[in-house]
GURO-808554 format. One record per residue (C-alpha): residue in three letters; x, y negated, z. Coordinates in steps of 0.1 Angstrom, whole numbers, plus 2048, in hexadecimal, padded with zeros to 3 digits. Layout:
N
> residuo  X  Y  Z
> ALA  X  Y  Z
...
***
This chain:
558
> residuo  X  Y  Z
> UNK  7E6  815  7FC
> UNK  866  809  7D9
> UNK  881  7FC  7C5
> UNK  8A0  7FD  7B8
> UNK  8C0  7F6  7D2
> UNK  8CA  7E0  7B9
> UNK  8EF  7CE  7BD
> UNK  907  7E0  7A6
> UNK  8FF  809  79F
> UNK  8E9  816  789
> UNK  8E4  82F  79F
> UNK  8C8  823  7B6
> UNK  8D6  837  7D3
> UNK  8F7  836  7CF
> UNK  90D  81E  7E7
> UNK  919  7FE  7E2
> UNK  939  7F9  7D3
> UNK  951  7D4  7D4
> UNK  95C  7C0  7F2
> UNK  942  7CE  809
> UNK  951  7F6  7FF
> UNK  971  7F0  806
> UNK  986  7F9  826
> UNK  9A7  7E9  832
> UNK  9C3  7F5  82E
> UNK  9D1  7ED  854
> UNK  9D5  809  86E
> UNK  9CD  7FA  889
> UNK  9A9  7EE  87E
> UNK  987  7FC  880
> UNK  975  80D  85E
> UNK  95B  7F6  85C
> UNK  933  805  85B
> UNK  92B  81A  840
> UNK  920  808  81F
> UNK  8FB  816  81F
> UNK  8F7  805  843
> UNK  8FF  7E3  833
> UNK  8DF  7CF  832
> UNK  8D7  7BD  80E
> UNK  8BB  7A5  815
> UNK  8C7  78A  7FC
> UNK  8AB  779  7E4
> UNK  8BB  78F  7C3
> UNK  8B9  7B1  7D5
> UNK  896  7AB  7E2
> UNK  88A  79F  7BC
> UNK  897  7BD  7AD
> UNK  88D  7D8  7C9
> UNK  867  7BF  7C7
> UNK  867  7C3  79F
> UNK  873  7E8  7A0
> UNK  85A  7F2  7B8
> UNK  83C  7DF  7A9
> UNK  845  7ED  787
> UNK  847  811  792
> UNK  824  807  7A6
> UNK  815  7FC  78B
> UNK  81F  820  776
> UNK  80C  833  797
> UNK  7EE  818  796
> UNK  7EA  81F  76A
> UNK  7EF  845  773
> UNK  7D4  840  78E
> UNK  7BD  82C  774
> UNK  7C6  84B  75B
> UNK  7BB  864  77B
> UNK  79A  84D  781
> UNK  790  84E  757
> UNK  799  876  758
> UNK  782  87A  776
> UNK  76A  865  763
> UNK  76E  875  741
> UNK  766  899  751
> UNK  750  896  768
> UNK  73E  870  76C
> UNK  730  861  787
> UNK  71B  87D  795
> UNK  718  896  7AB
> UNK  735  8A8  7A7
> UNK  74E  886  7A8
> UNK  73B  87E  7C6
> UNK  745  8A0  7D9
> UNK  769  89D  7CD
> UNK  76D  877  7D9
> UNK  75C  886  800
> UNK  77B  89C  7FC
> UNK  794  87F  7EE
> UNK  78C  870  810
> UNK  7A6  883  822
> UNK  7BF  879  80B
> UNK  7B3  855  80B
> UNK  7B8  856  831
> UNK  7D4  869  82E
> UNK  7E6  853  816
> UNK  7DD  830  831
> UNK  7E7  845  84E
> UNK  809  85B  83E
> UNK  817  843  825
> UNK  80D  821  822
> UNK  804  80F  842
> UNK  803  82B  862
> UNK  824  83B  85E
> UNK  83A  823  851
> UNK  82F  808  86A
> UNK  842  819  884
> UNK  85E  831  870
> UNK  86A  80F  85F
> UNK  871  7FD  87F
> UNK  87C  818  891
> UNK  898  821  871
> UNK  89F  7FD  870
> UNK  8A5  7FB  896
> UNK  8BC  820  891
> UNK  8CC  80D  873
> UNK  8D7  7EE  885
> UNK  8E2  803  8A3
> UNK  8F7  814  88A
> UNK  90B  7F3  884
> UNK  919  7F6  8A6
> UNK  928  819  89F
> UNK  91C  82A  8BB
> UNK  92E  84E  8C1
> UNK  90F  860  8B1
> UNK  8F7  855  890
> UNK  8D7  846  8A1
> UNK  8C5  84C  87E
> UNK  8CC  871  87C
> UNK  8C7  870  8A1
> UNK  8A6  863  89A
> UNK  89E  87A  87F
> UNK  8A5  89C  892
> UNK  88C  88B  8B0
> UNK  875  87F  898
> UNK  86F  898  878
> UNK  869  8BA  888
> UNK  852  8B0  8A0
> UNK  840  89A  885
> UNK  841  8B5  86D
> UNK  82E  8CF  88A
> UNK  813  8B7  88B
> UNK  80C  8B2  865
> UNK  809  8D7  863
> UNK  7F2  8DC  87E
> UNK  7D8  8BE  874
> UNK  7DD  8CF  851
> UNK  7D2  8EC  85F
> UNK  7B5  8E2  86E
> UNK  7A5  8CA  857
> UNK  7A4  8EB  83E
> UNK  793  8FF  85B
> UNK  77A  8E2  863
> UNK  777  8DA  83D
> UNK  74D  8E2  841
> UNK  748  8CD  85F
> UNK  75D  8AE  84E
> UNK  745  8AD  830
> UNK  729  8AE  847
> UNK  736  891  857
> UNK  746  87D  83B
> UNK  725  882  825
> UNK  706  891  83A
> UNK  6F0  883  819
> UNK  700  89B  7FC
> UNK  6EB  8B5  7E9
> UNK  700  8CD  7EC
> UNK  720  8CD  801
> UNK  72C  8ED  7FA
> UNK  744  8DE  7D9
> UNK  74F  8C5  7F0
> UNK  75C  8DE  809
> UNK  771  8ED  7F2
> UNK  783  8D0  7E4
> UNK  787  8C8  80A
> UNK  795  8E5  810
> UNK  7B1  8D9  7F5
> UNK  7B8  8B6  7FB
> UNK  7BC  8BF  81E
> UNK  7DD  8CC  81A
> UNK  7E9  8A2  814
> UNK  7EA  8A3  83B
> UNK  80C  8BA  836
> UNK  818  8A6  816
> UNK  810  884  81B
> UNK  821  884  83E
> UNK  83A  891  833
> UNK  83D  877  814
> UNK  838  85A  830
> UNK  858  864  840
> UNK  86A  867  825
> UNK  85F  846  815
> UNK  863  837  83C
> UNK  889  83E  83C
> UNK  891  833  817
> UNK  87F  817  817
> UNK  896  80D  83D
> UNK  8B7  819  82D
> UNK  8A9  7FF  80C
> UNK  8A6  819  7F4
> UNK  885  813  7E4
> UNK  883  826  7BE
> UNK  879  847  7CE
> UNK  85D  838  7E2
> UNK  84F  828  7C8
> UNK  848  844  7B0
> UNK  839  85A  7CB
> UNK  816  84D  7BB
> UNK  822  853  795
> UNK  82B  87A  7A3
> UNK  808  87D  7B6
> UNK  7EF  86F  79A
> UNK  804  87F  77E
> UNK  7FB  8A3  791
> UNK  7D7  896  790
> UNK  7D1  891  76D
> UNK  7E8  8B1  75E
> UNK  7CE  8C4  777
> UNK  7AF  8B2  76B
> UNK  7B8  8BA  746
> UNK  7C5  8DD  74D
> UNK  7AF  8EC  764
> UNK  78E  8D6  763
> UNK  77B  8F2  74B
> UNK  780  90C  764
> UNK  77E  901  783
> UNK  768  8DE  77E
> UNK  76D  8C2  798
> UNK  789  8D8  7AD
> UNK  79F  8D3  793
> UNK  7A7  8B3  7A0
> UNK  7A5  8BF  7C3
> UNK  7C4  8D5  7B9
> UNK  7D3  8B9  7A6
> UNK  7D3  8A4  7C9
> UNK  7E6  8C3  7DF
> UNK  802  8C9  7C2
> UNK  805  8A6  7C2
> UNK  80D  8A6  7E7
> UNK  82D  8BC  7E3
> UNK  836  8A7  7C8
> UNK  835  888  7DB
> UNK  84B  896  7F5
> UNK  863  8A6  7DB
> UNK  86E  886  7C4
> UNK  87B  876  7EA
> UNK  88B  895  7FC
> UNK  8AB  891  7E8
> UNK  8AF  86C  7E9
> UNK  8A8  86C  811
> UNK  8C6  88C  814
> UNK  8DE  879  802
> UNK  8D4  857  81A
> UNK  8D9  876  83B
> UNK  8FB  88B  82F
> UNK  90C  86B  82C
> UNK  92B  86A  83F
> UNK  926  857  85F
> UNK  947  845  873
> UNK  941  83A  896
> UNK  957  81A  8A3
> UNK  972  82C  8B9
> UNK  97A  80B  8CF
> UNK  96F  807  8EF
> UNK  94D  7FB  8E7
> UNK  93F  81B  8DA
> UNK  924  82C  8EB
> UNK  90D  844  8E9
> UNK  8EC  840  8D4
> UNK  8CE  835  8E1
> UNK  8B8  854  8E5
> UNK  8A7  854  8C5
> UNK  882  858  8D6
> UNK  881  834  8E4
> UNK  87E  829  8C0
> UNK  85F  842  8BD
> UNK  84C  839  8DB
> UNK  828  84A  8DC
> UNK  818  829  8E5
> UNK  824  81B  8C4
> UNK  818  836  8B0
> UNK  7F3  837  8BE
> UNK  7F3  811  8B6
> UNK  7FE  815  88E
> UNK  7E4  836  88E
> UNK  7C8  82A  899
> UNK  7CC  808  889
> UNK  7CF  81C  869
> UNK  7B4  830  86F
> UNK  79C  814  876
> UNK  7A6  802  853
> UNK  7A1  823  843
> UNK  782  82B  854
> UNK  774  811  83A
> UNK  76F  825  823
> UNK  763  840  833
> UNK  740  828  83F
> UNK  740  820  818
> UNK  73D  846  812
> UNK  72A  84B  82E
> UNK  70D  830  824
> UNK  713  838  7FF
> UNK  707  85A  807
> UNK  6E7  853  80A
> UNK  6E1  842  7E8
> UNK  6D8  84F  7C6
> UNK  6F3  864  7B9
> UNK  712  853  7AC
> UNK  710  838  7C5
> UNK  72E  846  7D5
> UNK  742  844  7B2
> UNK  73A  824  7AA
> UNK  74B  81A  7CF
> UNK  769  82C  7C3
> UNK  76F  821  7A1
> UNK  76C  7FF  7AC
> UNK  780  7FC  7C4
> UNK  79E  810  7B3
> UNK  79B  7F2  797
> UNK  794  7D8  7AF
> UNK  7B2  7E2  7C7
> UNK  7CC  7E2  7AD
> UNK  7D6  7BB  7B0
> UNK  7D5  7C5  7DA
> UNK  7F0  7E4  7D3
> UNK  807  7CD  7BA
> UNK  806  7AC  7DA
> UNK  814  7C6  7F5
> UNK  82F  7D1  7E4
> UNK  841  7B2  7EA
> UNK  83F  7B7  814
> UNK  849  7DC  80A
> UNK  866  7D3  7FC
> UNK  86B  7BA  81B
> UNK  85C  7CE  835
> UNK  87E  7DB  843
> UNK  88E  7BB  83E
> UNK  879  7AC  859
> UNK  877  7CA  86C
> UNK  8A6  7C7  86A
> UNK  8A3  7A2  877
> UNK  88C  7A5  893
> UNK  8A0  7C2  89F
> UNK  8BB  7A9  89E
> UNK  8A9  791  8AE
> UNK  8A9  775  892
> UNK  883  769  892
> UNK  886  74F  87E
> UNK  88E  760  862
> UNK  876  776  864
> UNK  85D  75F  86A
> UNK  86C  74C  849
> UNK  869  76F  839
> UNK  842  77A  83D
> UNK  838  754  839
> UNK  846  758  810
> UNK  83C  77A  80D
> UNK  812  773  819
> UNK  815  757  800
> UNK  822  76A  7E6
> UNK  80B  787  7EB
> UNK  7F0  76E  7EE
> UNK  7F8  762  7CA
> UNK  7F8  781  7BA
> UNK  7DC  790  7CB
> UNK  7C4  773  7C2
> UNK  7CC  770  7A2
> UNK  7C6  793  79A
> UNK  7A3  78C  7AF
> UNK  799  773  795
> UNK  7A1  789  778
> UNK  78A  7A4  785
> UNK  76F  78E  78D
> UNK  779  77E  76A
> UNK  775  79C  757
> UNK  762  7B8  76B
> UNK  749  7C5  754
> UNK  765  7C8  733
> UNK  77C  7D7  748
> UNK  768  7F0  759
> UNK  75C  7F7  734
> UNK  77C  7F8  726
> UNK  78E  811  742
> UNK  772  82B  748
> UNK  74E  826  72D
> UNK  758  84A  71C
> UNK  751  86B  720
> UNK  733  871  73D
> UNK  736  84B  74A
> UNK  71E  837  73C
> UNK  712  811  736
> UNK  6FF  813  757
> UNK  722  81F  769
> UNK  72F  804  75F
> UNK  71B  7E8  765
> UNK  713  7F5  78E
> UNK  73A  7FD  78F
> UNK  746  7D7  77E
> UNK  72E  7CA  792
> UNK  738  7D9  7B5
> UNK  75A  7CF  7AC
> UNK  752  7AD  7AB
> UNK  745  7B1  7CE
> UNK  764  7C7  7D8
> UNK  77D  7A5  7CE
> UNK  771  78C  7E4
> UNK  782  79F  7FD
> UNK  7A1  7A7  7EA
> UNK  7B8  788  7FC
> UNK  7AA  797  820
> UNK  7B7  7BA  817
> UNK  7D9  7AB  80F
> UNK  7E1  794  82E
> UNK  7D1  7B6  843
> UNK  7F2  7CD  831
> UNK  80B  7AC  835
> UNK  803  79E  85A
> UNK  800  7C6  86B
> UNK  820  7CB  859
> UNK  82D  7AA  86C
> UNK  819  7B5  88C
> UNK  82A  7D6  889
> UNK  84F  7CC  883
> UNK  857  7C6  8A2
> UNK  856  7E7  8A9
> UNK  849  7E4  8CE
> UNK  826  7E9  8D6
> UNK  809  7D5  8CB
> UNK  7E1  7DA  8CE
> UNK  7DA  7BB  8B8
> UNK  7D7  7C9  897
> UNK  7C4  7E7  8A7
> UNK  7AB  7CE  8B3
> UNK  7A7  7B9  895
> UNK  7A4  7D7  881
> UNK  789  7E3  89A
> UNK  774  7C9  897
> UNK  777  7C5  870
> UNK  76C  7E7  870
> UNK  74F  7E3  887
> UNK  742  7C4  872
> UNK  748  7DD  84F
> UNK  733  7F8  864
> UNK  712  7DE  871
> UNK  715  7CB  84F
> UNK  710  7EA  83E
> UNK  6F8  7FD  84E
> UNK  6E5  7D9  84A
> UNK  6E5  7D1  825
> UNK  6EA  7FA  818
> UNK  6C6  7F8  818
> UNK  6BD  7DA  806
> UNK  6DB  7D3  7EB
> UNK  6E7  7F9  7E9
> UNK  70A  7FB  7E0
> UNK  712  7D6  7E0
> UNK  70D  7D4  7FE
> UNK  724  7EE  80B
> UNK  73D  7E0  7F7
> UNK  737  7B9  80B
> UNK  738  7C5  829
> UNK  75D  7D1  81E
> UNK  765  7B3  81A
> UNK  758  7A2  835
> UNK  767  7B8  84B
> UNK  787  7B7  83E
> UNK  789  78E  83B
> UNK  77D  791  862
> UNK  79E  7A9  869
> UNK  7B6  795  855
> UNK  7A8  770  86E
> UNK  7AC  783  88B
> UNK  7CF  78F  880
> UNK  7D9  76E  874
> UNK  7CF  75C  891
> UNK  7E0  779  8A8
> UNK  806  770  89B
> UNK  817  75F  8B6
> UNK  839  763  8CB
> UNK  83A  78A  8D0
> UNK  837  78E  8AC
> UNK  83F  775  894
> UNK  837  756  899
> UNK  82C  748  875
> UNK  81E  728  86D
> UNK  7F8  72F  86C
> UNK  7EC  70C  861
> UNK  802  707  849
> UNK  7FF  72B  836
> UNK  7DA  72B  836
> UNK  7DB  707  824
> UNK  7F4  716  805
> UNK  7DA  736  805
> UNK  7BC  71D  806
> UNK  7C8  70B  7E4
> UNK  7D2  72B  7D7
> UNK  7AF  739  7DB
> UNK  79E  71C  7CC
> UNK  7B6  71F  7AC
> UNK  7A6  741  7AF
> UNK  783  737  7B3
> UNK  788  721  790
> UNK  799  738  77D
> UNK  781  754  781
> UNK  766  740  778
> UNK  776  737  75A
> UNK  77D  75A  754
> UNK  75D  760  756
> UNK  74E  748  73B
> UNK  76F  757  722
> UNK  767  781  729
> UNK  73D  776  724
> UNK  745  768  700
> UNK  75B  785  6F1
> UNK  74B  7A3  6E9
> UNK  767  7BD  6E4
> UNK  770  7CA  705
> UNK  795  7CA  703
> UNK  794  7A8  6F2
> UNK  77C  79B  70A
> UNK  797  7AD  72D
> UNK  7B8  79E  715
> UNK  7A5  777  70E
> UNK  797  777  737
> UNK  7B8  781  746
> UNK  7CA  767  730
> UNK  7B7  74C  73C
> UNK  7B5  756  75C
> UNK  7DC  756  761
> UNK  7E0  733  74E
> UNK  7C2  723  761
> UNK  7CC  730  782
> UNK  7F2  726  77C
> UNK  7EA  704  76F
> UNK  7D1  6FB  78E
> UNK  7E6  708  7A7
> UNK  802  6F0  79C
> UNK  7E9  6D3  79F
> UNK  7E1  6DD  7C0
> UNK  809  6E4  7C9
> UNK  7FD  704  7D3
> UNK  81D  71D  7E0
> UNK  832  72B  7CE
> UNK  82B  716  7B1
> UNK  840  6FB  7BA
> UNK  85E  70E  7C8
> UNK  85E  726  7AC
> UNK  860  70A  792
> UNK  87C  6FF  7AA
> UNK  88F  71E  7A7
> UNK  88D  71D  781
> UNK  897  700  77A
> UNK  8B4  703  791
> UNK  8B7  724  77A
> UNK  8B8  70F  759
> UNK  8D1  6F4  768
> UNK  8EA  70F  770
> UNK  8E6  71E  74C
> UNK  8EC  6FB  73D
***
């Protein structure tokens, strides 16, 4: 499943005022390109655009963990959560295909390629060239596939769930969340182009606006109309998501635009060679295969005793959050590779997506060990209230656990297809590596669903994924970029055993506290110290060059 433009305005989309605003003063020169085309890819912008967007992330993912206990609180882990979750598929997908991997693999490319066609002031704007080719005809097809998925809402449960009691609840909320297909394309594009132009704070609340809409539904309509409540919650939440960019996105468009009169000027490119339909199928159906995950977990979980399909979900919503918080890093840098491979500089891309896996591999490791650390507290602590019981939360904790091992795999899947995918040409290997991780989720499940239930749905997540991220490592070369494979999966190899130790002694911490918030507070602390302080004796990245940076931080103080 965003930041603030951060140099000197405290307006986050305002332009950027000093040397780089200015125009001479001599009559026979050339204005020079518009401010909002300069690119800012120096290490302060990308910190503050990286901490901006993780903070506002980290709002949406508490609002989502307020959405999951409402859910809980009302209505548990039965029958009724499990018809409402067959219907959250569709935003689920939706959400992969629309907004976070599927449209904004190609959109930011193709804006970044506009953008730096821009620089050489062609007679008309490639990016509102590309946006008259691009959004109408997107927007036809969002309504249409909304339009369908309502009518076909019957046959899609049917197919999602074959094993439910009763499907006809599940239908209905169907029939609601199935509007997303309109919303959350059109909250892709938007977030696409903003996130090119680096304007990141309205991209990253689009979660806060979707999961607020959630809960006020859950609390204000749950009595009446029971689980579709939230179902309602998810398609006002779609407008919303698509209202808190439009105005950012208008003032990036109805900027003035100055082409270079002097003899170089030409036309622009025609704005569909950045959209070809070769590209597109490749980012769809890659994003479709890494979604359709989850729908052989719902699929296999159908079967099972009732609640089985809940316990999935809220364990992977906890277990995911450390995954969501590592990818905003290539978020923020996403275009920034996308700008220099358009400009041909591969090495510093290369330089680029080698820091950010190792970075994102930190992160998402340690928050791996804290949820195998503390699992059954913190599953206790978030949801044991209302109609979720102890026995939710022991199968939920204990899924979760399951669910982490394949935390890192999830993470270098999201950083190397953004990689693969920033060259904005086509590319089948992250189709194929996605293929085959899915086909290994599909045959380890249907193997072990029988024997070990909903553990082993949840391992043959991550085996499939940790089979997609080899293949994708192993498939970055020349036409992409070329990163040092040896050399990355050593720093991610000491990094995951300071992981390994840390959660263990997580572990032994959460098991002797018997207060559930004391027991998450004293297993997270050791887990951060333990996994710091063993990663510097293994010089694990970035340990080293971050204690580089500070102390050349404190020498320039003194």
């Amino acid at each position: 499943m965003t930041t603030v433009p951060p140099e000197v305005a405290p307006d986050p989309d305002a332009p950027p005022t000093g040397a780089t605003a200015t125009t001479t003063a001599t009559t026979a020169t050339v204005a020079p390109p518009a401010p909002e085309t300069a690119e800012k890819t120096g290490g302060s912008f990308l910190a503050k655009a990286a901490l901006v967007t993780a903070a506002l992330s980290v709002a949406g993912s508490l609002l989502g963990l307020v959405r999951d206990q409402a859910l809980a609180h009302f209505f548990g882990a039965g029958t009724d959560t499990d018809a409402f979750l067959v219907a959250w598929t569709l935003p689920e997908l939706a959400a992969t295909l629309l907004i976070e991997d599927g449209l904004a693999f190609f959109l930011v490319p193709a804006f970044s390629l506009a953008l730096a066609r821009r620089a050489d002031g062609p007679l008309v704007d490639p990016v509102r060239e590309f946006v008259r080719a691009s959004l109408p005809r997107m927007t036809l097809w969002f309504v249409g596939t909304a339009v369908l998925l309502i009518a076909a809402a019957p046959h899609l449960v049917a197919v999602l769930a074959p094993g439910l009691p009763d499907p006809r609840l599940a239908v209905d909320c169907t029939r609601l969340t199935a509007t997303c297909a309109l919303t959350f394309g059109l909250t892709g594009y938007c977030s696409a182009a903003l996130r090119a132009h680096q304007r990141f704070v309205a991209p990253a609340t689009v979660y806060v606006a979707y999961n607020a809409a959630i809960i006020v539904a859950l609390f204000a309509l749950a009595a009446p109309l029971g689980v579709r409540a939230a179902a309602a919650g998810v398609a006002v939440g779609g407008v919303l998501m698509v209202a808190v960019q439009a105005p950012s996105l208008w003032r990036q468009l109805r900027r003035p635009y100055r082409p270079d009169p002097g003899p170089a000027a030409t036309s622009a490119s025609p704005a569909d060679k950045t959209l070809q339909t070769a590209i597109i199928w490749t980012v769809l159906l890659f994003a479709l295969c890494r979604q359709s995950q989850v729908l052989i977990e719902r699929f296999l979980a159908s079967s099972l005793p009732a609640g089985a399909i809940s316990h999935l979900n809220y364990a992977q919503k906890v277990a995911q959050m450390p995954m969501v918080l590592s990818l905003m890093i290539c978020t923020v840098t996403f275009p920034v590779v996308a700008r220099a491979l358009a400009k041909g500089e591969t090495e510093r891309a290369r330089d680029r997506v080698e820091r950010d896996i190792v970075l994102a591999g930190c992160v998402v490791l340690l928050g791996a060990a804290a949820v195998v650390a503390a699992a059954p507290p913190l599953i206790e602590l978030l949801f044991q209230r209302g109609a979720f019981t102890a026995r939710d939360t022991a199968a939920t904790a204990s899924v979760m656990r399951v669910y982490a091992f394949g935390l890192l795999g999830h993470t270098l899947v999201g950083a190397l297809a953004r990689a693969h995918f920033s060259v904005a040409r086509t590319t089948w290997i992250p189709l194929y590596a996605m293929a085959v991780g899915v086909v290994a989720t599909a045959g380890i499940g249907f193997l072990t669903v029988g024997t070990w239930g909903v553990h082993g749905i949840a391992a043959a997540n991550a085996t499939g994924i940790c089979v997609t991220a080899l293949l994708l490592l192993r498939g970055m070369g020349p036409r992409t970029v070329p990163i040092r494979t040896r050399a990355l999966a050593g720093q991610l190899g000491r990094l995951t055993v300071a992981a390994g130790v840390a959660a263990v002694l997580g572990a032994v911490c959460a098991q002797r506290v018997a207060q559930p918030a004391l027991a998450v507070l004293a297993s997270f602390t050791v887990v951060t110290v333990s996994f710091v302080l063993i990663g510097l004796l293994l010089r694990a990245q970035p340990w080293p060059s971050a204690l580089r940076t500070v102390s050349r931080k404190l020498r320039h103080v003194r």
